[in-house]
C-alpha positions as CSV (number, residue, x, y, z in Angstrom):
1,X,38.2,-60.8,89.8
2,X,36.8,-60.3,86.6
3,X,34.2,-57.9,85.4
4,X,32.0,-57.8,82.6
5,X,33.0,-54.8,79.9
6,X,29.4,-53.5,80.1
7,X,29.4,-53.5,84.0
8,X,32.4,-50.9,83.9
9,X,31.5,-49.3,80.7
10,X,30.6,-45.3,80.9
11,X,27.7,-45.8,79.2
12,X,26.0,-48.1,81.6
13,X,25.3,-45.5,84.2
14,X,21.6,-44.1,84.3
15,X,20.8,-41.2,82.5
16,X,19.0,-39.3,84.6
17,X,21.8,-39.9,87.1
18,X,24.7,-39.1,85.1
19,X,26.3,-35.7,85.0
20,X,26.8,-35.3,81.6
21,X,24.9,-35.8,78.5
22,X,25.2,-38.9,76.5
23,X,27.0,-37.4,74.1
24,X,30.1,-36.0,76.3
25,X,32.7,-39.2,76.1
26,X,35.8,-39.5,78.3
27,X,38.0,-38.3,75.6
28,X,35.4,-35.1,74.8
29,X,35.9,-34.2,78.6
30,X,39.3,-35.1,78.7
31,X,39.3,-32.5,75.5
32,X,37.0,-29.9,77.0
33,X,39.9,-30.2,80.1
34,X,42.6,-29.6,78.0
35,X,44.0,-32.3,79.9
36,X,47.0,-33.3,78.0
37,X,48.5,-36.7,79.3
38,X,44.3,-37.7,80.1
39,X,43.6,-37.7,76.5
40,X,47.1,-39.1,75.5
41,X,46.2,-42.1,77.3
42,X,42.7,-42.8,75.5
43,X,44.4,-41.8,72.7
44,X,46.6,-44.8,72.7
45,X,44.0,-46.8,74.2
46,X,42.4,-46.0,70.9
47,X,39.4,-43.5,71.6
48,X,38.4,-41.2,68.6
49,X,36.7,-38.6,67.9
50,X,34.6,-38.1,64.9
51,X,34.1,-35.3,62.8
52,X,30.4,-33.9,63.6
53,X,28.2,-34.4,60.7
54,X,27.5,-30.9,58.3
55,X,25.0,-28.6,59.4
56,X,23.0,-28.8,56.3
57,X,23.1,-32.9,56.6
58,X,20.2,-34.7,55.8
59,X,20.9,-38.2,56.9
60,X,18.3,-40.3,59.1
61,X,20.9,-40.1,62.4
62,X,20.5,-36.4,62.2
63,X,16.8,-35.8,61.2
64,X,15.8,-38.3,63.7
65,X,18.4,-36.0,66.5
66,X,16.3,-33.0,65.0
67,X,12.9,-34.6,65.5
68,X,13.6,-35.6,68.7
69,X,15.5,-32.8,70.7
70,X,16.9,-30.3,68.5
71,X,18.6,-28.0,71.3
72,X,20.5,-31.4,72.4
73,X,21.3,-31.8,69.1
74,X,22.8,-28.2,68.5
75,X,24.4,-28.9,72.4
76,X,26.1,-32.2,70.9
77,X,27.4,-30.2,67.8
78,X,28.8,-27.7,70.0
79,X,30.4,-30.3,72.7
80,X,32.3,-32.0,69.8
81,X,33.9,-28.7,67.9
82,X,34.4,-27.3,71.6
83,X,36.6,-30.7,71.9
84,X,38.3,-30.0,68.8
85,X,39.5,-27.4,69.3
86,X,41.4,-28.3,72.0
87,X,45.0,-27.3,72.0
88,X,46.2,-30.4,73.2
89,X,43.8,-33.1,71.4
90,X,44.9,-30.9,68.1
91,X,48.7,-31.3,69.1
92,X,48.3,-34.8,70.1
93,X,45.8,-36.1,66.7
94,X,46.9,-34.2,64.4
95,X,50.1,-34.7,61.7
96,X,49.6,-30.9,60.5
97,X,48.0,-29.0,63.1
98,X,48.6,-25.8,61.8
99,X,46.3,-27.0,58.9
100,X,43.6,-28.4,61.3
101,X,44.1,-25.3,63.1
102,X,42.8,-23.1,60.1
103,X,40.6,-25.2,58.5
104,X,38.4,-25.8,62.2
105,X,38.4,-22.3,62.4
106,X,36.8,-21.8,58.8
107,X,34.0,-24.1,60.2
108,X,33.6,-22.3,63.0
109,X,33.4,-19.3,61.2
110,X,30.7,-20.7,59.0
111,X,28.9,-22.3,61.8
112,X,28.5,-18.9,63.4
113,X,26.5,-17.5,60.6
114,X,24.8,-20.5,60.4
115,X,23.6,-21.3,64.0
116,X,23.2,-17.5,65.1
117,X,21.6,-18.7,68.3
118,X,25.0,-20.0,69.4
119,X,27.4,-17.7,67.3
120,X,29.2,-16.1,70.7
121,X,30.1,-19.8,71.7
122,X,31.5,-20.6,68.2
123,X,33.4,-17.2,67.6
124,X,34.9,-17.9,71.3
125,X,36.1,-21.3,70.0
126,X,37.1,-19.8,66.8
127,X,39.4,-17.3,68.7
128,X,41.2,-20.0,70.8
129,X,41.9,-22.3,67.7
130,X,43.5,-19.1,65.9
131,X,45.3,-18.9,69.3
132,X,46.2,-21.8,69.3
133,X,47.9,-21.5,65.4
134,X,49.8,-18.3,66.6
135,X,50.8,-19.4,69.6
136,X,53.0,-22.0,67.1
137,X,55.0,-19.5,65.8
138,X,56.2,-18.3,69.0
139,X,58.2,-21.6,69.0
140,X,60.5,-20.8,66.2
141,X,64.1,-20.3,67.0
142,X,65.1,-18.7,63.5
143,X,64.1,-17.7,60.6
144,X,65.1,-20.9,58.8
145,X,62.6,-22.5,61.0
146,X,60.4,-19.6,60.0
147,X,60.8,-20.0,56.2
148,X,60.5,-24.0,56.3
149,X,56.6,-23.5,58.2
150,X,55.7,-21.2,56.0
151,X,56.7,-22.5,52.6
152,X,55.4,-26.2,53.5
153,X,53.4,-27.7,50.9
154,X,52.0,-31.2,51.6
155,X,51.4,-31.5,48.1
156,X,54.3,-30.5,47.0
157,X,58.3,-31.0,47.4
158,X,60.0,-30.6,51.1
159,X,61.5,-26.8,50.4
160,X,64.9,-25.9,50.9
161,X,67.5,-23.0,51.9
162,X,67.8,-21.5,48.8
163,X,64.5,-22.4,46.8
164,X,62.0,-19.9,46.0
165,X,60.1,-19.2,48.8
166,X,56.2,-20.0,47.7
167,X,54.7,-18.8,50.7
168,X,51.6,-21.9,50.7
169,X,51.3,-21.9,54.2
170,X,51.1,-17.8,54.3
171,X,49.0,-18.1,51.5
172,X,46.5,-20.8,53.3
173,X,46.3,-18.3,56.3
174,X,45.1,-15.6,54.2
175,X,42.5,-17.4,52.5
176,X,40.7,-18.7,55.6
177,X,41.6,-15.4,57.1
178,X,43.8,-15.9,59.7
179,X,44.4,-12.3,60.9
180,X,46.5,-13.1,64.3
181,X,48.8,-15.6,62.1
182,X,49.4,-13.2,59.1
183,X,49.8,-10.0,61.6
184,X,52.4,-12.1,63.8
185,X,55.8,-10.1,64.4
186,X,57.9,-12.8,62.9
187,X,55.5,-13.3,59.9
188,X,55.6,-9.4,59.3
189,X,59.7,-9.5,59.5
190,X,60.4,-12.3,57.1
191,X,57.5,-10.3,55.0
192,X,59.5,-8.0,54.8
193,X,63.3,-9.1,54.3
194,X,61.6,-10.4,51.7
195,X,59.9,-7.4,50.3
196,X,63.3,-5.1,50.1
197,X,64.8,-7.9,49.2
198,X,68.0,-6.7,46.5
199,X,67.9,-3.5,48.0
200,X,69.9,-3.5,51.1
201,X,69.8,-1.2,53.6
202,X,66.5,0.8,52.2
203,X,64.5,0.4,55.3
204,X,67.5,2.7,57.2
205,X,67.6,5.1,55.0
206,X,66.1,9.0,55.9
207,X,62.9,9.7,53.9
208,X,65.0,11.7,51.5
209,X,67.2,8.8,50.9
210,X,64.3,6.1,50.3
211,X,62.3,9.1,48.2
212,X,65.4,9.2,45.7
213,X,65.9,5.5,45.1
214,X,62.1,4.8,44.4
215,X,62.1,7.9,41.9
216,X,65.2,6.0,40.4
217,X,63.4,2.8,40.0
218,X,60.8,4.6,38.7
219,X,61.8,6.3,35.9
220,X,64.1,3.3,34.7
221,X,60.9,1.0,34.6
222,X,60.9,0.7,30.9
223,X,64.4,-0.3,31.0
224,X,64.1,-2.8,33.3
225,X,60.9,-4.5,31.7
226,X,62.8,-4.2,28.4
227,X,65.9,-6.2,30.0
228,X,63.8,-8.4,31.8
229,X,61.6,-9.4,28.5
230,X,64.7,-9.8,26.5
231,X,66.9,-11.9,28.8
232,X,64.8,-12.8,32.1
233,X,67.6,-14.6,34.0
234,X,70.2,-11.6,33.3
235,X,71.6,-9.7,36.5
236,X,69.1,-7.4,35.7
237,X,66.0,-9.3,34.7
238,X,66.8,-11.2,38.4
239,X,66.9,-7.8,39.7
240,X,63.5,-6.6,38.1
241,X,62.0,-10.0,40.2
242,X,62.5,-8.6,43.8
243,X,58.7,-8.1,44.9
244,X,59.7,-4.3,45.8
245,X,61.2,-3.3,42.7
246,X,58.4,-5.2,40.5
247,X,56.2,-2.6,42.6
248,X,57.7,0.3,42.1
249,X,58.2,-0.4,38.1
250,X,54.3,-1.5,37.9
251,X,53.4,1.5,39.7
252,X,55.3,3.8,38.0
253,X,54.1,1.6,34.7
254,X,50.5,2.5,35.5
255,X,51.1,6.4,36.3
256,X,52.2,6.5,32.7
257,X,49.0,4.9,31.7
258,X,47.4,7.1,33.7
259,X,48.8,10.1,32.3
260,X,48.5,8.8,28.5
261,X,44.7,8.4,29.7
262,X,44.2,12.1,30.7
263,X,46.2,13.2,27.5
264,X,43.9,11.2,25.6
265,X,40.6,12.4,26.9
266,X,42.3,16.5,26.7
267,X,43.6,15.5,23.0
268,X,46.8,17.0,24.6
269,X,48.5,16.9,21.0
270,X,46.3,19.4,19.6
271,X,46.0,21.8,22.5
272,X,50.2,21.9,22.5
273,X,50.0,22.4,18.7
274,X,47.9,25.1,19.1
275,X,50.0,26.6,21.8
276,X,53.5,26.4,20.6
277,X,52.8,25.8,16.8
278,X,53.5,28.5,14.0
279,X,51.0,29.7,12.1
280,X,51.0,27.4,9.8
281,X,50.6,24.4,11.9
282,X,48.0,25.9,13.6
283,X,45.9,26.5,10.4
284,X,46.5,22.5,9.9
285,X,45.3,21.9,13.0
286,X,41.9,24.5,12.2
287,X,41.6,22.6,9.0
288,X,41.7,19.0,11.0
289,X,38.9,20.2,13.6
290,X,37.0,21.0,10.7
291,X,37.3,17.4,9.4
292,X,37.6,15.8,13.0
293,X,34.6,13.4,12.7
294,X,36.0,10.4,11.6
295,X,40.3,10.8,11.9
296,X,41.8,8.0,13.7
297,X,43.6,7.8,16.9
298,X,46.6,10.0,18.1
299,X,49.9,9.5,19.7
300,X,47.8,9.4,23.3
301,X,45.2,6.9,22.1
302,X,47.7,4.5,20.7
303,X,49.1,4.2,23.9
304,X,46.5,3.8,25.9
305,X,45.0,1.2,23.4
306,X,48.8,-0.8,23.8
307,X,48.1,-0.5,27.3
308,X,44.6,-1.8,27.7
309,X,45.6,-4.4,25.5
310,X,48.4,-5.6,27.8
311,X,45.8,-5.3,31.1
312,X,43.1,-7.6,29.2
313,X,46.1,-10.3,28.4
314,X,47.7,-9.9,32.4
315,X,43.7,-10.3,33.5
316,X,43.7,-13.3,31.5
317,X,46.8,-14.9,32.9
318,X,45.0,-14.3,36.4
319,X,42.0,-15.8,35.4
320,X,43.9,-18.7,33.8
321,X,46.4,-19.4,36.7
322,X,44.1,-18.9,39.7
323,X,40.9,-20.4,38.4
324,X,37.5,-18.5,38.6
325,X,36.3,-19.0,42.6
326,X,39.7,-17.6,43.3
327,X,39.5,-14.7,40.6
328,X,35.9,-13.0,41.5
329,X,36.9,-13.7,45.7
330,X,38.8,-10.5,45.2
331,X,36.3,-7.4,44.6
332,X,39.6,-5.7,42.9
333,X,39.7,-8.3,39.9
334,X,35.4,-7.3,39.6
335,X,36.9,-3.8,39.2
336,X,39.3,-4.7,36.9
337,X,37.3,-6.3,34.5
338,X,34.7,-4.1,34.5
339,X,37.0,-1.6,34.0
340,X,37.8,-3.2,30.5
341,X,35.0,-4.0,29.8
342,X,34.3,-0.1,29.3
343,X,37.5,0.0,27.8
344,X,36.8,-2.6,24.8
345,X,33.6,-0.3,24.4
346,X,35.2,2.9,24.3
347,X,37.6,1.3,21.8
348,X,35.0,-0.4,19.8
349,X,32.6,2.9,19.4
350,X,36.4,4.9,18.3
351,X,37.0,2.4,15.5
352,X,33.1,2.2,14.5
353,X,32.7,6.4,14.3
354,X,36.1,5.9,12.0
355,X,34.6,2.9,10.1
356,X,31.0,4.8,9.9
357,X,32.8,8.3,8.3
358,X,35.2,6.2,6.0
359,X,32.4,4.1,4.6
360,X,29.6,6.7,4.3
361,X,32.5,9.0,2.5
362,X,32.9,6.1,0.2
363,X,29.7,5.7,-0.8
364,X,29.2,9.0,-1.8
365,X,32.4,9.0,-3.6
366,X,31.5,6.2,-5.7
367,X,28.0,7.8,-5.9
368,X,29.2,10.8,-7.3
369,X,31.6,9.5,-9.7
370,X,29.0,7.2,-11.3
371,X,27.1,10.0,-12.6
372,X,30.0,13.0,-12.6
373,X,33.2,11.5,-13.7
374,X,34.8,14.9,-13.3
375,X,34.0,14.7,-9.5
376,X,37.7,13.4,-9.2
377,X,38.7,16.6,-8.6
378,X,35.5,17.7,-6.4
379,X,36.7,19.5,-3.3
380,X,36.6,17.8,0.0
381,X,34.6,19.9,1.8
382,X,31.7,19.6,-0.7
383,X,31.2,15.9,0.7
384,X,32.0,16.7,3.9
385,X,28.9,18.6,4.1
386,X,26.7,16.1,2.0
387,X,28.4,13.5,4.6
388,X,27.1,15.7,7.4
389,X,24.0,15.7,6.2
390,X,23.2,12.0,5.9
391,X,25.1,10.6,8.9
392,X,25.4,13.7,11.3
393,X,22.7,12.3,14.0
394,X,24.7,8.8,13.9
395,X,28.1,9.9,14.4
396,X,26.6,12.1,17.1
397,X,25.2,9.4,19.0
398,X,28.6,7.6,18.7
399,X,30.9,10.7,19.7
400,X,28.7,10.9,22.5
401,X,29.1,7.3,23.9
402,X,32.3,7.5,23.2
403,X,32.7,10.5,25.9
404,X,30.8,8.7,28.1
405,X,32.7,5.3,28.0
406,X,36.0,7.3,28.1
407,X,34.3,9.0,31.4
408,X,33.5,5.9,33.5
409,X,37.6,4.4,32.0
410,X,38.5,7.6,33.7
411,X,36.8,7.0,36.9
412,X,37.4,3.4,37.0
413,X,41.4,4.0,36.5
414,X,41.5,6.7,39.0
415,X,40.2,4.2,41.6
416,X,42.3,1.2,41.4
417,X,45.0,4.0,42.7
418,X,43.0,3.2,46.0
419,X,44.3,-0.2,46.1
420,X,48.0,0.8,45.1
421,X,48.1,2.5,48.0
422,X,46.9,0.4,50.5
423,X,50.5,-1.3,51.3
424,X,50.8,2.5,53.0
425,X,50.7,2.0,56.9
426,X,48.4,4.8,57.0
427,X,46.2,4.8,54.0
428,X,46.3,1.1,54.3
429,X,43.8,0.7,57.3
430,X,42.0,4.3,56.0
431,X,41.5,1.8,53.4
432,X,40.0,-0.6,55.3
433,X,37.8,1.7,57.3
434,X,36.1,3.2,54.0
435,X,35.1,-0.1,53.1
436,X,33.2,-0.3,56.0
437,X,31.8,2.6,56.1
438,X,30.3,2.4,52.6
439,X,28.6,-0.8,53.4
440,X,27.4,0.7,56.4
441,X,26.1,3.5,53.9
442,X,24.4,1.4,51.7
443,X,22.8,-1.0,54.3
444,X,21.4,2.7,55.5
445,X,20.4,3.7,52.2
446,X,18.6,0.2,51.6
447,X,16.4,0.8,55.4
448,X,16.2,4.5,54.5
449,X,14.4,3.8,50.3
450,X,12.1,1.1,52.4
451,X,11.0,4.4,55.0
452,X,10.6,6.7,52.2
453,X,8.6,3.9,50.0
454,X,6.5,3.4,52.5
455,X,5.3,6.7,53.5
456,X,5.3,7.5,49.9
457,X,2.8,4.8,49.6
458,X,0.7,6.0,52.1
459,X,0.2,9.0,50.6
């Protein structure tokens, strides 16, 4: 006997009789279940499910739900996501579920700071998809397995045993925050064969042992960079590519900077002329304090100008490579180019005291040989004080900024050490912690100016 479709339809039965809502299909249940051969079997029947519309949609369907019952229509939203996250109907639908794994749980993540009423719900779903993306990676049998997951690009070629090892999938995790993928035991292994990679053997050696290679990396970082500028694909210049040794040579890089910094702001060539110089020398150097307004950069200021030079060009690369949403998502590339921003200022105001002396000393050079020819052989010192007296106030004002700017560089420097040594176990998570806390501070500070405002008003 033959039936009508509508007669045996789901959607005939009465509402108010039903036991779910309108919007809860079979395969939604079937989802909400977990039931795995259930929603195989409307899956090749041909059910779907559709994505929910955005939050912030506008259309007439949704406006109308709105109008009309917007708790059902939140309930509806949250029935459909709760169905897609479904281990099996992800395992089942999807071709990439790690992919559908990450980005539902970026939605969900937004959702949850959009529908606050509901967040518990959406975090809870949020945890299970994240699950459910983890629990992936306890299938792999070895770490070729492990290395072809992690390294697939669906953009991209099929990678191989061999290639270099790009990481997209790692990558993708990390930027929709995937903490129980990226903190998974296997990830955190083939992390780090990778990381000592070319230096066998480091991770068993005693503290004393591993101490005494990285102070021999260290101080053979200009060697290495030389080699590896000169002839990249060398034995060496491969060697200077291992992601441990490039550490330990960029660290060691910006130490140097560091220390050419403080010898700059100490003038450390004077005060070690002074201290080991004979007699003579040190009367040059009295005789070069005397005339100190104006003379150009030292041994420690060329450096340190090389240096900022070569940050600015590496923060360019960045900027060019990554784009600019993925530059300023990371607070340590604000830091960075604020940091040279104050450096292009501190070297702007050191060139424009020199430019400011040299051309106010011309001026009354030429002033004074058009009406004293015989001022050729006028000492120095009698225009340095006729200098002093028209442009001291000036070059004040610019020795001062220039102190300052060279301050905040100082400061700014100093602290990107912070982030250096967050790949320490133990300073890593301190890290981590002081972050939070100083938001905490300033969220306090914020509440407690709003208090004092107030009362101060009152008064």
């Amino acid at each position: 006997m033959l039936y009508e479709p509508a007669v045996l339809s789901w959607e005939s039965i009465e509402r108010s009789a039903a036991t779910f809502t309108p919007d809860i299909t079979p395969l939604i249940l079937a989802a909400h279940k977990n039931n795995y051969e259930i929603i195989k079997i409307l899956l090749d029947r041909g059910a779907s499910l559709p994505m929910p519309h955005d939050i912030r949609c506008g259309c007439d369907e949704c406006v109308d739900a709105i109008n009309t019952d917007s708790l059902r229509h939140s309930q509806a939203r949250i029935n459909a996501y709760k169905a897609l996250t479904a281990s099996s109907l992800i395992a089942l639908s999807s071709r990439d579920p790690v992919l559908t794994a990450f980005e539902l749980s970026w939605e969900l993540r937004n959702l949850s700071r959009m529908e606050t009423e509901f967040r518990a719900q959406y975090q809870d779903m949020r945890s299970s998809v994240q699950e459910f993306a983890t629990a992936l990676l306890d299938y792999v049998r070895s770490s070729k397995e492990l290395e072809i997951m992690l390294n697939y690009d669906p953009d991209g070629e099929p990678w191989e045993p061999g290639d270099h090892q790009s990481l997209e999938r790692l990558k993708l995790a990390i930027k929709y925050k995937q903490k129980m993928f990226v903190a998974h035991p296997s990830v955190q292994q083939l992390l780090a064969s990778i990381w000592y990679e070319g230096l066998p053997g480091f991770r068993r050696k005693n503290l004393i042992g591993q101490l005494t290679q990285v102070f021999k990396l260290a101080i053979m970082f200009p060697v290495y960079c030389t080699i590896y500028m000169l002839a990249p694909t060398s034995p060496m210049g491969l060697f200077m590519k291992k992601p441990f040794v490039k550490f330990i040579c960029h660290s060691s890089s910006y130490a140097l900077f560091l220390m050419l910094l403080g010898a700059a702001s100490q003038r450390v060539e004077i005060l070690v002329l002074e201290w080991f110089g004979t007699e003579s020398v040190q009367e040059m150097v009295r005789e070069w304090k005397r005339k100190e307004r104006g003379a150009g950069p030292g041994l420690a200021e060329c450096g340190v100008i090389l240096y900022v030079a070569s940050l600015i060009w590496g923060e360019m690369r960045t900027l060019w490579d990554g784009g600019i949403m993925e530059y300023i998502s990371d607070l340590w590339n604000i830091v960075d180019f604020v940091t040279n921003m104050f450096y292009v200022m501190w070297i702007s105001l050191r060139f424009s005291s020199i430019f400011v002396v040299w051309v106010s000393y011309s001026i009354i050079c030429v002033v004074i040989w058009r009406f004293s020819p015989c001022a050729i052989s006028l000492n120095y010192t009698v225009i340095r004080k006729i200098n002093s007296s028209l442009y001291d106030k000036v070059a004040r004002l610019v020795s001062m900024e220039i102190y300052k700017t060279m301050y905040v560089c100082l400061c700014f420097s100093f602290l990107k050490l912070v982030h250096i040594f967050s790949v320490n176990p133990h300073l890593g998570p301190l890290q981590i912690s002081l972050g939070r806390m100083i938001i905490d501070i300033v969220k306090f500070f914020f509440i407690y100016t709003l208090v004092l405002f107030a009362f101060g008003c009152g008064k």
